[in-house]
N, C-alpha and C positions, 0 to 999 in steps of 0.2 A: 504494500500500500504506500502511495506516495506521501513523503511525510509533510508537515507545515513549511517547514525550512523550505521545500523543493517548490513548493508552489508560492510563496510569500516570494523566490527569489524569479520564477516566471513572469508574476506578475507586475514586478517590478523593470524586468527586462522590457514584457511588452508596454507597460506603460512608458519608458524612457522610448521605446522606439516608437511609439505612437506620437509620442510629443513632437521627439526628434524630428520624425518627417511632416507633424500640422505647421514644425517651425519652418523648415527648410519650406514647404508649400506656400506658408505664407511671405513669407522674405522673395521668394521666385527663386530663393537658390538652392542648385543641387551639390550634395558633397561629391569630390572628387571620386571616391570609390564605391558609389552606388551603384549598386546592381553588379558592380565583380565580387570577385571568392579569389579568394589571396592563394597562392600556391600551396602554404602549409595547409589550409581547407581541402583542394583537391586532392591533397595526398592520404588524407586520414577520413575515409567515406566512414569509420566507426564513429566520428565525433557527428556527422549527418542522421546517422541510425539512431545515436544517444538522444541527440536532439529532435529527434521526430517520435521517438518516445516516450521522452518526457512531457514535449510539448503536446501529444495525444493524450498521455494521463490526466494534466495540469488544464487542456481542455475539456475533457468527461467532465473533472471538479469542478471546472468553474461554469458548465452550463447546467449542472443542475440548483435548483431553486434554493435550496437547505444549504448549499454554498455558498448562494449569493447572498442570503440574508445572513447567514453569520458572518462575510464579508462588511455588510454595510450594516451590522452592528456593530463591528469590531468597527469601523471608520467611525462612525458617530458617537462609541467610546473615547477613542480618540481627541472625536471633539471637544468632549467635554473637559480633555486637559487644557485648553485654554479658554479659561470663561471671556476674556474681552471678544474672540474670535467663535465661540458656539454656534451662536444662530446664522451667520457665515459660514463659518466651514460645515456646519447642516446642511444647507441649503445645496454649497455644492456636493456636497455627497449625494443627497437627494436628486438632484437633476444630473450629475456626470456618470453614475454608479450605472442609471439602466443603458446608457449610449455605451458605457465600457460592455456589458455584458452584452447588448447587440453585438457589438464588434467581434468578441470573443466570440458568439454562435456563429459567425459569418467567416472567419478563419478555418482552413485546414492546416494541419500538421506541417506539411510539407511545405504552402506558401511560406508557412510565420519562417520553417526554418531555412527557404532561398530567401529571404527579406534580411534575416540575419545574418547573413553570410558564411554559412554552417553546412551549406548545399552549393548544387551547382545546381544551376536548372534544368530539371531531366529534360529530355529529350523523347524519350520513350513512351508508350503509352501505357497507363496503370488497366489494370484488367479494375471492374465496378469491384465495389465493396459487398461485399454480402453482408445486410443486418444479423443474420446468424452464422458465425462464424464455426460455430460448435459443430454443426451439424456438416456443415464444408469438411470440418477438418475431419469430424467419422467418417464420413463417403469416401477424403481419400486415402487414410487408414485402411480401413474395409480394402479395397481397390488395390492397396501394397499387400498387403498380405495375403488375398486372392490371388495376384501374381505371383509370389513368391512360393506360396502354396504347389501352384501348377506344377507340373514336372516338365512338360515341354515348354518351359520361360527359362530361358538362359539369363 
């Protein structure tokens, strides 16, 4: 199970790269190495897998509902450590909290991690996702050891 630490430090990544490019959008400027992947990236496709892992986990948590409200309890805890700033920083937790989790349900794994710089941009095409994954993976269990079964399968 993916612990606090792993997801309080996604969350943080995405929001720093959310910001990062509402600022660069807004200013009209882009950083010089946008949209490359540095050569230590392409060398290491495990740090790609890591990060399309995590960030598949860390997006499960964070589109369901019992995450986001302990989320935007834990912020408006928060808030209340500064009484001059409470009903301010309420307010924006209140209006920026469901636009963050929009965003969040509208991300896949794999864009967040080419956005990052953690991938290279496949090229390839993904076969669909099957909602039940269980039962994919008994058909092709089932299907290896029926072959392997045979005697005339080399």
């Amino acid at each position: 199970m993916i612990t606090r630490v792993q997801v309080t430090f996604l969350i943080s990544l995405v929001l720093w790269c959310s910001t990062s490019l509402a600022l660069d959008d807004a200013a009209g400027i882009k950083t010089p190495n946008a949209g490359t992947v540095s050569p230590a990236m392409n060398e290491n496709p495990q740090l790609c897998q890591l990060c399309e892992e995590f960030a598949s986990e860390a997006l499960f948590y964070l589109k369901e509902n019992e995450t986001q409200t302990e989320i935007i309890a834990t912020l408006h805890q928060a808030c209340s450590k500064f009484p001059s700033f409470k009903l301010e920083c309420t307010r924006l937790v209140d209006y920026y909290a469901p636009l963050f989790f929009t965003k969040i349900a509208s991300l896949s794994p794999e864009d967040f991690c080419v956005s990052v710089s953690f991938c290279a941009e496949a090229t390839f095409i993904r076969l669909p996702r099957h909602e039940d994954t269980c039962t994919l993976c008994h058909e092709v269990v089932d299907e290896i050891v029926t072959n392997l079964e045979d005697p005339d399968m080399e």
